[in-house]
C-alpha positions as CSV (number, residue, x, y, z in Angstrom):
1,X,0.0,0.0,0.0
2,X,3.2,2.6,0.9
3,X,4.3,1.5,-2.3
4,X,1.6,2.1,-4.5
5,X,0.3,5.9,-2.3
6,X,4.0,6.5,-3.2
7,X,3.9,5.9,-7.0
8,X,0.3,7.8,-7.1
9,X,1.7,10.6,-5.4
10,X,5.0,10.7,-7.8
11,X,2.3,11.1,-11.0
12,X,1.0,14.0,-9.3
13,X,4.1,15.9,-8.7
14,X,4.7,18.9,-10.1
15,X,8.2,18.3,-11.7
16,X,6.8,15.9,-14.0
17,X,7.2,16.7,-18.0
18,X,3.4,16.5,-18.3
19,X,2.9,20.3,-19.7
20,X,0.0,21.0,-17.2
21,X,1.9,23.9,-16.3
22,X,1.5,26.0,-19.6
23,X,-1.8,26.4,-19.7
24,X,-3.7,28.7,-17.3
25,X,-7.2,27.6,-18.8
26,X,-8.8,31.3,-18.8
27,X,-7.1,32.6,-15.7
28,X,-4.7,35.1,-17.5
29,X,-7.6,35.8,-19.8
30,X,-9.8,36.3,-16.6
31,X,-7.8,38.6,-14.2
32,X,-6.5,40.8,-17.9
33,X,-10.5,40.9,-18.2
34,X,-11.4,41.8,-15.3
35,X,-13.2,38.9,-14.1
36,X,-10.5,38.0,-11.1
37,X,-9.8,41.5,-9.5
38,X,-9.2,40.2,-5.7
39,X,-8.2,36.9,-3.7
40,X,-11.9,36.4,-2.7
41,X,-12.4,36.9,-6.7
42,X,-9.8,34.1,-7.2
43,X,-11.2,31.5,-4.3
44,X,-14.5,32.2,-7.0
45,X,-12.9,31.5,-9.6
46,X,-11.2,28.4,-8.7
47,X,-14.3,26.8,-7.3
48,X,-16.4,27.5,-10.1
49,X,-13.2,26.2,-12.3
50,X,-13.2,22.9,-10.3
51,X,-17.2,22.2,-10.5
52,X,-16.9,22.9,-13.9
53,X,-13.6,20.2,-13.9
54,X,-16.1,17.7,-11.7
55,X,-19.4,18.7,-14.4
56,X,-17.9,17.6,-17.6
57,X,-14.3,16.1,-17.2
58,X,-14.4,13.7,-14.3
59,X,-18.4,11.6,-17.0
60,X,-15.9,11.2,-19.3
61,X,-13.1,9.7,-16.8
62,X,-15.8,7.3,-15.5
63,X,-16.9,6.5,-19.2
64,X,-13.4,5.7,-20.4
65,X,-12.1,4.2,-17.4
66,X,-15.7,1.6,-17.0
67,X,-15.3,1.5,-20.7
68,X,-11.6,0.1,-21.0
69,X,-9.6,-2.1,-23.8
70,X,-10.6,-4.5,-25.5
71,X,-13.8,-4.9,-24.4
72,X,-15.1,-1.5,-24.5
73,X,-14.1,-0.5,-27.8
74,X,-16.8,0.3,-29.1
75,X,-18.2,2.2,-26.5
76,X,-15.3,4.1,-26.1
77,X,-15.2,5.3,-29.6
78,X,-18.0,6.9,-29.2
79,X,-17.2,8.6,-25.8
80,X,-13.5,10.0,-26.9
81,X,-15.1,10.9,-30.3
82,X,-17.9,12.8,-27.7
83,X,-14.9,14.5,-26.0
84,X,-13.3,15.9,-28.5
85,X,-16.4,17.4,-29.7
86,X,-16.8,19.4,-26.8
87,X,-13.3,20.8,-26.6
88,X,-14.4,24.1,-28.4
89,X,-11.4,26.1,-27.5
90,X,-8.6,25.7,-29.7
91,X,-6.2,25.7,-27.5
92,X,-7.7,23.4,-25.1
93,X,-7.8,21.3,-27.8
94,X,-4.0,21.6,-28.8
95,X,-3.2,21.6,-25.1
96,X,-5.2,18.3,-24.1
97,X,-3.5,16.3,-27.5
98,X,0.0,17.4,-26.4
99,X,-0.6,16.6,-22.5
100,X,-2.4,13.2,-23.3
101,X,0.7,12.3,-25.6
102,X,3.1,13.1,-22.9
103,X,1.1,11.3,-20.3
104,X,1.2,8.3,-22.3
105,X,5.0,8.6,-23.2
106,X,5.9,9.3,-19.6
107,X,4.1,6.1,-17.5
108,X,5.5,4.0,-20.9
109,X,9.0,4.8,-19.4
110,X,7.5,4.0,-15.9
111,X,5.8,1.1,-16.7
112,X,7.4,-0.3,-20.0
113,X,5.7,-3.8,-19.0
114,X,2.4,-2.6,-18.8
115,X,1.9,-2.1,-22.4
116,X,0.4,1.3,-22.5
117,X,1.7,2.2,-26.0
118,X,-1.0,0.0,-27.1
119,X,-3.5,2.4,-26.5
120,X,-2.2,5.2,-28.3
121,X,-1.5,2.7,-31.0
122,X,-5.2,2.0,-30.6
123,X,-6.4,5.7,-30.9
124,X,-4.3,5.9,-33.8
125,X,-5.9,3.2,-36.1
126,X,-9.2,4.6,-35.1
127,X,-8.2,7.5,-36.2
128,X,-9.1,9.3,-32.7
129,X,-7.0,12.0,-31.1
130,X,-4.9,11.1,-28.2
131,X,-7.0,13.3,-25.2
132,X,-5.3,13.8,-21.8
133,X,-8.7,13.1,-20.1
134,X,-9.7,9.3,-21.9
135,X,-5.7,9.1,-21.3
136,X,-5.5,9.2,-18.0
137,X,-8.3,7.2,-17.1
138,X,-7.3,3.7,-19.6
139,X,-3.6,4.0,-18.4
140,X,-4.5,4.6,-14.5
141,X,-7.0,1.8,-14.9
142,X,-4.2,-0.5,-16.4
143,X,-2.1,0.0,-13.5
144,X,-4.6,-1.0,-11.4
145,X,-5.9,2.3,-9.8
146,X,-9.3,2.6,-8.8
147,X,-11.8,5.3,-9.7
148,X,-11.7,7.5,-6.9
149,X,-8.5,7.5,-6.5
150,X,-7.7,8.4,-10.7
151,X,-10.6,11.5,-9.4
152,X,-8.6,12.4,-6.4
153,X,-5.5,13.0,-8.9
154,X,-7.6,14.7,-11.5
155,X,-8.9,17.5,-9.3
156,X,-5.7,18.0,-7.6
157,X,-3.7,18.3,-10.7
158,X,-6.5,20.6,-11.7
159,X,-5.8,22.7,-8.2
160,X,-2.3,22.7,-8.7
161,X,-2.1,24.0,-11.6
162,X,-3.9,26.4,-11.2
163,X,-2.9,27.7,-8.1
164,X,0.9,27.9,-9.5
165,X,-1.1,30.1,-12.7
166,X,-1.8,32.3,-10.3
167,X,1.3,32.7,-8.6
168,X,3.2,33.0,-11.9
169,X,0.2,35.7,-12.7
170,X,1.3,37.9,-9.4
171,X,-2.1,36.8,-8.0
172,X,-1.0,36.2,-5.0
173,X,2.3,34.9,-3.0
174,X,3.9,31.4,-3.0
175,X,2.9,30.7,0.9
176,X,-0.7,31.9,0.3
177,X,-1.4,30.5,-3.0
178,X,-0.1,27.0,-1.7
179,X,-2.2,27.9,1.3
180,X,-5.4,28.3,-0.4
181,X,-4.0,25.3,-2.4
182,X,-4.4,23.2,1.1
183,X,-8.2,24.8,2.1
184,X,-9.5,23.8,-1.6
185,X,-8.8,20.1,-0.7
186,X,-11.7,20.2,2.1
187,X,-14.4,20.4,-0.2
188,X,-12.9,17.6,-2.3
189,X,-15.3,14.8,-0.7
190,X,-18.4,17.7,-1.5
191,X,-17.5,18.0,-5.2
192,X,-17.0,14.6,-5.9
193,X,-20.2,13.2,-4.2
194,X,-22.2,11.0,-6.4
195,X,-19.2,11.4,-9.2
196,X,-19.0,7.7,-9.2
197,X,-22.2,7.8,-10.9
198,X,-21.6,10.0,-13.7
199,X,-21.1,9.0,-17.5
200,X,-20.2,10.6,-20.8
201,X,-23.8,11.5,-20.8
202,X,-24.6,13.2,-17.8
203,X,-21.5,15.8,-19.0
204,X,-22.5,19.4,-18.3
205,X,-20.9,22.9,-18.5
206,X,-21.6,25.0,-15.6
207,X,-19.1,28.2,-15.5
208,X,-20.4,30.1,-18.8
209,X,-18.0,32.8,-17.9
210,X,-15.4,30.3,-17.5
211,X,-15.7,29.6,-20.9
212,X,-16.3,32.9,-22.3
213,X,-12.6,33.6,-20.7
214,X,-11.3,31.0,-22.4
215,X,-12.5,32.0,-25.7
216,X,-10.6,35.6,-24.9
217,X,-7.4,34.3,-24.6
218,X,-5.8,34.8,-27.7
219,X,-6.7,38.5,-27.6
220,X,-4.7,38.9,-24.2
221,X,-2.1,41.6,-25.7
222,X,0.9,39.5,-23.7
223,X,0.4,36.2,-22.5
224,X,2.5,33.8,-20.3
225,X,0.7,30.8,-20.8
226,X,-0.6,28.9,-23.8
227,X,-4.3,29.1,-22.2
């Protein structure tokens, strides 16, 4: 069990190739607009940013993950061909293909006995693109982890990096970002209540603003982040 927390943990640190760190998913788009003025603003923000992650990210981790190789292939055509679909922002879009390709290229070198090229391969001659979402959730599922804890990474990956956006932003310090970095996991349990029944289906936006931020962020006159 020390052994496996251990490994989970390691996938979740912050040193780790997996490009999370470029994007700041509307943040710098947000505070340039406006829409983030103050730390209560921010504590907004980042809830509204991890309901959203909970709404419509963690269906289609269930889907993929319930829906694995081979068995599920069908099914799972379907749901990663859904996922792309809703990936409106184009650089979301490129962001997810490159992080979901260095996810996959990264456990590979951890786990070269697990045979996780073969889902890429996979995606490949289905001609489906290699998402960090449906990712995550086949390769975590080959190694064994369980649902809630593949959630439990998701969100806090989410957290992090956005919290270390806004510290690279000037939003706030290092010791009060990571801080407010350590109250968001208390209402962890709260968002993720009844995730274990959510599909692909049951997928919803809930942060229109969120989105509308999103859409901004090419018109940011200097940005630090990719999105």
């Amino acid at each position: 069990m020390s052994t496996r927390l251990a490994r989970l943990l390691h996938l979740a640190d912050s040193a780790l190739p997996t490009g999370g760190f470029a994007y700041s998913y509307g943040l710098e788009s947000s505070r340039t607009f406006g829409l983030v003025q103050s730390e209560s603003g921010l504590r907004n923000y980042l809830y509204s940013f991890l309901q959203q992650a909970v709404g419509l990210e963690v269906p289609f981790l269930n889907a993929c993950y319930r829906a694995a190789l081979p068995a599920g292939a069908e099914a799972l055509r379907t749901i990663v061909q859904e996922y792309d679909a809703q990936l409106l922002v184009p650089a979301l879009h490129r962001g997810s293909l490159t992080q979901g390709k260095t996810w996959l290229r990264l456990l590979h070198s951890f786990y070269p006995a697990a045979g996780l090229p073969a889902l890429g391969e996979w995606l490949a001659a289905e001609e489906l693109p290699l998402h960090f979402v449906p990712l995550l959730a086949l390769s975590l599922r080959r190694l064994e982890y369980t649902l809630p804890e593949i959630h439990t990474l998701y969100l806090h990956l989410a957290l992090r990096d956005q919290v270390s956006a806004a510290i690279r932003l000037g939003c706030l310090g290092p010791m009060e970002g990571h801080r407010l970095q350590h109250e968001f996991y208390a209402i962890f349990d709260d968002l993720l209540l009844g995730a274990d029944a959510l599909d692909h289906r049951h997928a919803t936006r809930s942060a229109v603003l969120l989105d509308a931020a999103q859409m901004l962020h090419e018109q940011v006159y200097s940005r630090l982040f990719q999105n």
